[in-house]
C-alpha positions, 0 to 999 in steps of 0.5 A: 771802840765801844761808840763804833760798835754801838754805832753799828746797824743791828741785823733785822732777825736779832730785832725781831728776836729780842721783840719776841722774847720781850712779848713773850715775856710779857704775854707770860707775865699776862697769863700768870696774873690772870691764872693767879685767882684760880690757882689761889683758889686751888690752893685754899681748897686743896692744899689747905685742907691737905696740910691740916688732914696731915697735922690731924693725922699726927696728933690726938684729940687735944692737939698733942702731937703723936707722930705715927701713932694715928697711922700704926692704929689705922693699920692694925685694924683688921676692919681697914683690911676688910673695908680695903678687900671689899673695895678692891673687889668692887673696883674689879667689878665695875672698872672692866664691865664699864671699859667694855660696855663703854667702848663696845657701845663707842664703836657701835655708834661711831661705825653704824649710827651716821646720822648727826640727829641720831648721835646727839639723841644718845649723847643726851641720853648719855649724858642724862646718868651722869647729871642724876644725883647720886642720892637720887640713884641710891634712892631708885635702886633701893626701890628696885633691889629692896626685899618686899617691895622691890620691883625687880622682884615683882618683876621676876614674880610675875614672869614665875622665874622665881617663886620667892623673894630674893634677898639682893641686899641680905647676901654678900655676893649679891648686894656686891653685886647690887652697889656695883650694877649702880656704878655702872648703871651711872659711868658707863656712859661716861667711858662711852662718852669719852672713847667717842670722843676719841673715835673722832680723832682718828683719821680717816686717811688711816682708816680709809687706807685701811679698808682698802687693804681689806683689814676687818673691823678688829684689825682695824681696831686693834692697829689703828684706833686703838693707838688714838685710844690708849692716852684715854684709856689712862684717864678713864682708868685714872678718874674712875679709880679715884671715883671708886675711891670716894663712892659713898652716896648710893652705897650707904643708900643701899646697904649702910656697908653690909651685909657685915662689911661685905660693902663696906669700902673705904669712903663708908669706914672712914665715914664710920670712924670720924662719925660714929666712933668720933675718932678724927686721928685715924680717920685723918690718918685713912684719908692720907694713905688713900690719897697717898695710895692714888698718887702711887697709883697714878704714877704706875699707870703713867708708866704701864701705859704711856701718853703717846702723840700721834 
C-alpha cells in the first residue's frame, strides 16, 4: 500500500508549494545571516550598556549591591522634581510650536511651491539646521541672547525698542524661552521635512475629487490629508520627546541650567550628578526611569494615536 501511494504522481500546486516554503525557508535563513552583524552591533551597543547601567544602579560605589537604595535616593531629591518641571515645561514649548510651524510650512510648499527647483532649494535649506552641530548652535545663540554683547540686544538698541539691556538669560522665563527659541530654530524643519514627506503620499485621485466637491483647503485637510498624516504625527511626537529628553549641548551653552534651575532638565542634573558630584548609583538609577519613562510614553501614544494603513 505504501509503494502504490509513493508510486502515485503528485499534484503541480503541492510541487510548487513545498518548493516555495523551502525558498522561502531559505531566503529567511539568508536574510538572518546578513542582519546577524548589524543586530550584534545592536546589541553590543545598546543592550550591553543597558544592563551595566541597571547593575550600577543597584550597587554602591565599591560594588556591594544595594537594591533600590540608588532609585529611593533619586526620588527623594527635590532637585529630581525641579530638573523634571523644567523639562515638562520645555517640551510644552517646543514639541507644539515645532508641530505647527513644521506642518504649517509643509502645507505651504506643497499647494503653492510647484516648481521642482524651488522645492529642492528649501529641502536644502531645510536640511541645513539639522546638520549644524549643536555646540555650534549654542555657540550662536549665545552670541545672540548674551548680555553686553548680544546682537539681539544691539538690534533692539538701535531700532529704540528698548533703551537697556535685557537679561535673556538672567530671567527665569526668558532664558526658558531662550533654550527653547533654539530647539526650535533646529527641529522645525525636521517636522517640516517629514509631514512633506507624507503630503506626497496622499493621492490625488482624493484630493482631485475633492475639489471637485467644492471642499476648502481645511476640509481638505482635515478629511483627507490628515488621515495620511497621523502614523507620522506619532513619529515626530515620538522622536522629538526622546530628543527633549536627552537635550544638552545648547542648553548648558547657554544657561549651565539657570538662572537657579530654571533650565536645568534631566540630561543637565544627570550630567551634574555623575560629574560633579561623582555619584555614578543615582545618576545610573536617573538614566533607568528616563529610559523607562519613554518606553511608557511611547506605548501610550501608540494607543492614543494609532498606526493605520490606507
Amino acid at each position: 500500500m505504501s509503494r502504490l501511494v509513493a508510486e502515485l504522481p503528485v499534484p503541480t500546486d503541492v510541487k510548487q508549494v513545498g518548493t516555495g516554503r523551502r525558498r522561502r525557508s531559505g531566503q529567511e535563513r539568508l536574510a538572518y545571516t546578513i542582519l546577524l552583524p548589524a543586530l550584534g552591533t545592536v546589541f553590543v551597543i545598546v543592550t550591553i550598556p543597558f544592563v551595566i547601567a541597571v547593575w550600577q544602579s543597584m550597587t554602591s560605589d565599591d560594588g556591594t549591591f544595594i537594591g533600590l537604595r540608588n532609585y529611593s535616593r533619586a526620588l527623594g531629591n527635590p532637585l529630581f522634581f525641579d530638573a523634571l518641571r523644567a523639562t515638562g515645561l520645555y517640551a510644552l514649548i517646543v514639541l507644539p510650536t515645532e508641530i505647527v510651524l513644521g506642518l504649517g510650512f509643509a502645507l505651504l510648499v506643497h499647494r503653492a511651491v510647484k516648481r521642482a527647483g524651488l522645492r529642492a532649494t528649501l529641502y536644502v535649506l531645510a536640511v541645513l539646521p539639522l546638520v549644524v552641530p549643536p555646540v555650534a548652535v549654542g555657540v550662536v545663540a549665545r552670541l545672540i541672547y548674551a548680555p553686553g554683547y548680544g546682537v539681539l540686544n544691539y538690534v533692539l538698541q538701535s531700532i529704540g525698542i528698548t533703551h537697556s539691556e535685557i537679561q535673556w538669560l538672567g530671567v527665569s522665563a526668558l532664558a526658558m524661552g531662550a533654550v527653547a527659541s533654539v530647539d526650535i530654530w533646529q527641529w522645525t524643519p525636521f517636522v517640516y521635512l517629514v509631514l512633506f514627506a507624507g503630503l506626497q503620499t496622499v493621492p490625488k485621485e482624493s484630493v482631485e475629487a475633492a475639489q471637485v466637491d467644492g471642499a476648502t483647503w481645511w476640509t481638505q485637510f482635515r478629511y483627507i490629508e490628515l488621515y495620511y498624516l497621523r502614523p507620522l504625527f506619532l513619529l515626530i511626537l515620538f522622536f522629538r520627546m526622546a530628543d527633549v529628553l536627552r537635550v544638552f549641548d545648547h542648553v548648558y551653552i547657554l544657561t549651565g541650567g539657570g538662572p537657579g534651575t530654571a533650565t536645568q532638565l534631566l540630561s543637565l542634573y544627570i550630567y551634574r550628578i555623575e560629574f560633579r558630584f561623582f555619584d555614578g548609583g543615582q545618576a545610573a538609577a536617573l538614566a533607568v526611569m528616563v529610559l523607562v519613562s519613554i518606553s511608557i510614553l511611547y506605548s501610550l501614544v501608540t494607543r492614543a494615536l494609532p498606526l493605520e494603513r490606507a
